[in-house]
C-alpha positions as CSV (number, residue, x, y, z in Angstrom):
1,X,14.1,2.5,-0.7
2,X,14.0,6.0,-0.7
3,X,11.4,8.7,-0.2
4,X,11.2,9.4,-4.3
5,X,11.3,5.9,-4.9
6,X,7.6,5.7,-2.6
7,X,5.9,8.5,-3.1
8,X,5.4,9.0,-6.5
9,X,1.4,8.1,-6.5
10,X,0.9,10.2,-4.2
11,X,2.4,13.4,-5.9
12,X,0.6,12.4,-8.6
13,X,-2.9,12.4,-7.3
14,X,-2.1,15.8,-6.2
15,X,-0.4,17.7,-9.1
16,X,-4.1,18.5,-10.3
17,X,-4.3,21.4,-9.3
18,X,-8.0,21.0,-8.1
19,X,-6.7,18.4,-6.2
20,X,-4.5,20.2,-4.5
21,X,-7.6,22.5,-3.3
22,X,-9.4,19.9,-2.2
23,X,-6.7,18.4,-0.2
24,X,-5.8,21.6,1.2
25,X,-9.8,22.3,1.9
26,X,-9.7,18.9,4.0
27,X,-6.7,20.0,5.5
28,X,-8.4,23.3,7.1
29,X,-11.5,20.9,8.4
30,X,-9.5,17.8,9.2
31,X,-12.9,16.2,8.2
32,X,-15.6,17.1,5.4
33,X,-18.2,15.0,3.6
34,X,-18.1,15.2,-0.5
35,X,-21.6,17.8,-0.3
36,X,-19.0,20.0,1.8
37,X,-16.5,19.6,-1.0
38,X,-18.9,19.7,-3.7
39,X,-20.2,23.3,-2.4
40,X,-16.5,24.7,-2.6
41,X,-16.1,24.5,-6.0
42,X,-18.3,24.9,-9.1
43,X,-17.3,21.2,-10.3
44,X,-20.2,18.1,-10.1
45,X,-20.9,15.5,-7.2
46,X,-19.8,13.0,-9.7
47,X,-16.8,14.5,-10.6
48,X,-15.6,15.4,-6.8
49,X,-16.1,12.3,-6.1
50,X,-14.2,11.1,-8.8
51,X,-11.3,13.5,-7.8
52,X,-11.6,11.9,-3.9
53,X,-11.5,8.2,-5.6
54,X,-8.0,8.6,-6.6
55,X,-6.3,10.3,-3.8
56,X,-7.6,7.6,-1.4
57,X,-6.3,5.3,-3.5
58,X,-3.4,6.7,-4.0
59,X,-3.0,6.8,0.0
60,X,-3.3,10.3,0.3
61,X,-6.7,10.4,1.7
62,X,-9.1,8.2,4.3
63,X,-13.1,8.2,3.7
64,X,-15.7,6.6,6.4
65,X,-19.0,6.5,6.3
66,X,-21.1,8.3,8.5
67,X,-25.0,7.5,7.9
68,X,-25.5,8.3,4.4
69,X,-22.3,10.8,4.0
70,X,-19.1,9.8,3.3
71,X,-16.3,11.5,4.7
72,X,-12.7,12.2,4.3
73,X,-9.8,13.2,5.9
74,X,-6.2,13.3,5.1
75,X,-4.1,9.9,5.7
76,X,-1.7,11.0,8.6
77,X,0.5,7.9,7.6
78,X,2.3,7.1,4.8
79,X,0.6,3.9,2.6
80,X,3.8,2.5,1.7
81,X,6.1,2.3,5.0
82,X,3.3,3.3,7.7
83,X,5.2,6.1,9.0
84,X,4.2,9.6,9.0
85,X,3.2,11.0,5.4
86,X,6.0,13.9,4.7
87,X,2.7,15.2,1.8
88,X,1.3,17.2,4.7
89,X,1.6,20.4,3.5
């Protein structure tokens, strides 16, 4: 299988442009919560969280929970083969 054959999800989660911010936002902290995020941009909890929803499931993103915060950090592997994601910008 090649690499265009196993990444397309994850391309896709981030051709949104404000995707792309927020991934590149939890690139600079290597871990935020969504309040973090949410205070970045002039966008709703609701709809960060939204936003945060589909990259992790497209693979591109982690979330733990951390009392009552949630946060995320990007996915240093790839979700399909488990080696290292070649999205890291």
């Amino acid at each position: 299988m090649e690499i265009k054959d196993k990444c397309p999800s994850c391309f896709k989660a981030l051709s949104v442009p404000v995707r792309s911010k927020i991934y590149n936002l939890i690139l600079e902290n290597g871990e935020i919560s969504v309040n973090e995020i949410v205070n970045k941009f002039k966008l709703t909890q609701p709809t960060i969280s939204y936003h945060l929803k589909d990259m992790e499931t497209a693979g591109v993103l982690v979330s733990k929970k951390a009392g009552r915060r949630v946060l995320y950090s990007i996915k240093d592997k790839c979700p399909y083969d488990d080696k290292d994601c070649i999205v890291k910008f």
